[in-house]
C-alpha positions as CSV (number, residue, x, y, z in Angstrom):
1,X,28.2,120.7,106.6
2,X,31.1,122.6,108.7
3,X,32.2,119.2,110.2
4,X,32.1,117.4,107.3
5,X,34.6,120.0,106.2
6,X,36.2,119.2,109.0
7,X,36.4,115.7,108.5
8,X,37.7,115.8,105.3
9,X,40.4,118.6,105.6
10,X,41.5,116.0,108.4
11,X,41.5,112.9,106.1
12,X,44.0,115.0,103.8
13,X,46.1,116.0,106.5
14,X,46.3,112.1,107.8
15,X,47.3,111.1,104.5
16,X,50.0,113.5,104.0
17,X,51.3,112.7,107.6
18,X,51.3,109.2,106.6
19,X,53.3,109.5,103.1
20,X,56.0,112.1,104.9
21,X,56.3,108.8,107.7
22,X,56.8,106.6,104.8
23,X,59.4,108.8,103.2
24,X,61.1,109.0,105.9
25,X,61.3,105.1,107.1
26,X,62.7,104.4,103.3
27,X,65.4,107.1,103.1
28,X,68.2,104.9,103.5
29,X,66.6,102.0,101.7
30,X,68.6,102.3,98.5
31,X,71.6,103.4,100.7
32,X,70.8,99.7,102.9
33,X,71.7,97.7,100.2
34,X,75.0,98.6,101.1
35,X,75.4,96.7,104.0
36,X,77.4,93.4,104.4
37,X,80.8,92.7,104.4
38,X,82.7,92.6,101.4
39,X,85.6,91.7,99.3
40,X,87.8,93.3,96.9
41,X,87.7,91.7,93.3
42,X,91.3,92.6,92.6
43,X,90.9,91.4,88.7
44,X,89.4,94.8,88.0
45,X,90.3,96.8,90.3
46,X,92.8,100.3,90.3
47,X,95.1,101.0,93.1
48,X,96.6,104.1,94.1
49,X,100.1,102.3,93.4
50,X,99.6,102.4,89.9
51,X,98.1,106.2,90.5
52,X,101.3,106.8,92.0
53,X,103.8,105.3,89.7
54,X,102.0,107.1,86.7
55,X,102.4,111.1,88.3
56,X,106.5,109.2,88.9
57,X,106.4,109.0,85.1
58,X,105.0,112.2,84.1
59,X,107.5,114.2,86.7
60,X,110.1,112.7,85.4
61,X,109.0,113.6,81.8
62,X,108.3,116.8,82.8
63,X,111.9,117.3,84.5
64,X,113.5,115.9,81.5
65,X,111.7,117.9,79.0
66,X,112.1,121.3,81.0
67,X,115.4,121.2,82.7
68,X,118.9,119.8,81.8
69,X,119.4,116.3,82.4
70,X,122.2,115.4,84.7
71,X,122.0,119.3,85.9
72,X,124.1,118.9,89.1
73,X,122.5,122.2,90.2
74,X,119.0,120.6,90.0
75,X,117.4,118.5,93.0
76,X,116.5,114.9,91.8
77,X,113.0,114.9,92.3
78,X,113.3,110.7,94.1
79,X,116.7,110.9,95.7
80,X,117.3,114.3,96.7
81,X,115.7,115.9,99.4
82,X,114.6,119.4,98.3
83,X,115.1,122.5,99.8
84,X,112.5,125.5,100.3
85,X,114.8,127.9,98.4
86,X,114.6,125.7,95.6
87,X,111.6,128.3,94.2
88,X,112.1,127.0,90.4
89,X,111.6,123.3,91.1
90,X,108.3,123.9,93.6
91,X,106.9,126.0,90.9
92,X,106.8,122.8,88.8
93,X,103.6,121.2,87.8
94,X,103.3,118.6,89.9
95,X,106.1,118.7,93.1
96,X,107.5,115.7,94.8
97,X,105.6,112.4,95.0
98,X,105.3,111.2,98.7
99,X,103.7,108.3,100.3
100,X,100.1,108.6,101.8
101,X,99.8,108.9,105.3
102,X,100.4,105.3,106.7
103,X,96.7,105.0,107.8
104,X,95.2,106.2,104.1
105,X,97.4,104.2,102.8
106,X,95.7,101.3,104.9
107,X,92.0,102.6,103.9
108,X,93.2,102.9,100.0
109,X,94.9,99.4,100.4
110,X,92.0,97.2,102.3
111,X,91.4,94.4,100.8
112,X,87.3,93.9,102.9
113,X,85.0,96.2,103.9
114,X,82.4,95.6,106.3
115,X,80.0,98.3,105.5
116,X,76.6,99.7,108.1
117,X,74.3,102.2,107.0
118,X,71.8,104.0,108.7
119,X,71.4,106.6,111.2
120,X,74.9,106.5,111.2
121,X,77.4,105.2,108.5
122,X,79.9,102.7,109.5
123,X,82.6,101.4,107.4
124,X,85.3,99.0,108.5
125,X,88.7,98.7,106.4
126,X,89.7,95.2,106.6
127,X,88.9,94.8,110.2
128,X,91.6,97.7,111.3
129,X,90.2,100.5,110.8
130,X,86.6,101.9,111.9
131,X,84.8,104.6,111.5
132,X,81.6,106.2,112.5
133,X,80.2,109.1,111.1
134,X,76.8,110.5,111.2
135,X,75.6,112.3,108.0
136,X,74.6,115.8,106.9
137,X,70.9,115.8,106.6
138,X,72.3,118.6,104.6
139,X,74.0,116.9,102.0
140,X,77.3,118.3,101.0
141,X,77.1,122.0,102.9
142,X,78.3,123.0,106.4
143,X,78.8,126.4,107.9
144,X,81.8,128.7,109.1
145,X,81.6,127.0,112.2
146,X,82.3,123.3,111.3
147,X,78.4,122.6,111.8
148,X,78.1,119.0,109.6
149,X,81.1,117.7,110.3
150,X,83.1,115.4,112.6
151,X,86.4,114.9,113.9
152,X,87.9,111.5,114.8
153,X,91.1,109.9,115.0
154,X,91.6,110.3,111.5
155,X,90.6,114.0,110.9
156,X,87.1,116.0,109.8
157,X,85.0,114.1,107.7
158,X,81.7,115.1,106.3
159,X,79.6,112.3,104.9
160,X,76.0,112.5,103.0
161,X,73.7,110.7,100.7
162,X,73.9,112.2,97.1
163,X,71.2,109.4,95.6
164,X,71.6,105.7,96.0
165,X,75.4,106.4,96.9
166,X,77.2,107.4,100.5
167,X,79.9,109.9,100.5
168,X,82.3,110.6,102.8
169,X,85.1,113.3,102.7
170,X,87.8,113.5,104.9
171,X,90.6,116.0,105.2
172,X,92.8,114.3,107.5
173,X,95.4,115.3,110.4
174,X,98.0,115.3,107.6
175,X,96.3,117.6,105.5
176,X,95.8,115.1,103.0
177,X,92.4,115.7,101.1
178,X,90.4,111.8,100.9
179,X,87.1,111.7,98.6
180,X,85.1,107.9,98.9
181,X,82.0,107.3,97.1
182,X,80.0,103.8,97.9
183,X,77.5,102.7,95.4
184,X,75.8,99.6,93.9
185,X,76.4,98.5,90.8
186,X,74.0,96.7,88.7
187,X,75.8,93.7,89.2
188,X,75.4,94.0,93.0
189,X,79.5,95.1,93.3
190,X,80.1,97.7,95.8
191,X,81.7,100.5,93.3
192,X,83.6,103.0,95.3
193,X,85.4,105.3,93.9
194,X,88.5,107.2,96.1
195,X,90.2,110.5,95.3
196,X,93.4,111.6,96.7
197,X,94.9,115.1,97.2
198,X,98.2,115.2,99.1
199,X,99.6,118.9,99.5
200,X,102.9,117.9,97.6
201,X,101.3,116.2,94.8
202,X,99.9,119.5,93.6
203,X,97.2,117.7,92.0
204,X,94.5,114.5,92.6
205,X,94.6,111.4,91.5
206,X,91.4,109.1,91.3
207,X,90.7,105.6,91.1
208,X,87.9,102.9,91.1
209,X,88.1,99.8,93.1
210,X,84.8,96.8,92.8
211,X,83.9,94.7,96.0
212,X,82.4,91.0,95.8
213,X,79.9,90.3,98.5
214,X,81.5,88.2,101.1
215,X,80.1,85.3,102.9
């Protein structure tokens, strides 16, 4: 009776074994369907143009609401170049509205992506700019340290799989703060979503761009 025991407790075990192997090989399957290149459907698309123009509108509300038009004491927000001892206009809600960094601007802007996902993510931005990143197993954590994170030309990303979608946040070299989400819509678009933080915007903005599969 002992090695039939045995035999059986072993059967279980070789099962189990087999369904973690399984798991494992079909992690990134969802993730996979990512892959191709692909182009932007511009129709209904956002930009970070129109992002940009619409925090133009709302500081210029805001400076006309709170301060005395024509002030000649108070920096024009678009033609002025302000000072740091201008303490009442950096106090304001939203502070000056600067360009991206020329290479976000680029990512934000491509009109293709050529998109690889697997043991590493690769994701191309209209065949100028590539990057390789290799995710947190993690998910969205890393330590003191910088443990699950990279650093590349572009700054310290940290990419992971949060369900059938692939993140990848990046702060860059000029402290700008760039969120990407890639996911598959029901339509089989490539939905990804981009959030931007620059340091004088005070605030994000967020926008949604869809991609056509491209031949």
């Amino acid at each position: 009776m002992k090695p039939k025991y045995k035999l059986q407790s072993l059967d279980v075990r070789t099962v189990l074994v087999c369904l973690a192997l399984l798991s494992a090989s079909t992690v990134f399957a969802d993730e996979k369907a990512l892959n191709g290149r692909w182009a932007l459907d511009k129709r209904n698309s956002e930009n970070l143009a129109s992002q940009l123009d619409e925090l133009k509108r709302e500081l210029r509300d805001f400076s006309y609401e709170h301060g005395k038009i024509g002030d000649p004491d108070k920096p024009d927000p678009f033609t002025s170049r302000r000072q740091l001892s201008d303490k009442e206009w950096e106090t304001k809600r939203n502070g000056g509205v600067g360009k991206p960094s020329v290479i976000v601007q680029q990512m934000v802007d491509a009109k293709s992506l050529k998109v690889y996902v697997s043991e590493q993510i690769i994701v191309a931005y209209d065949g100028k700019i590539r990057r390789r990143i290799s995710p947190n197993p993690n998910g969205r954590v890393h330590s003191a340290t910088g443990a699950g994170t990279s650093t590349d030309s572009i700054g310290q990303t940290m990419a992971y799989l949060e369900a059938d979608a692939v993140v990848i946040e990046t702060r860059t070299n000029s402290a700008e703060r760039l969120f990407e989400r890639f996911e598959l819509t029901k339509n089989d678009q490539l939905k990804l979503t981009t959030e931007l933080h620059n340091p004088e915007w005070k605030h994000s903005v967020e926008f949604v761009r869809f991609y056509d599969r491209a031949e």
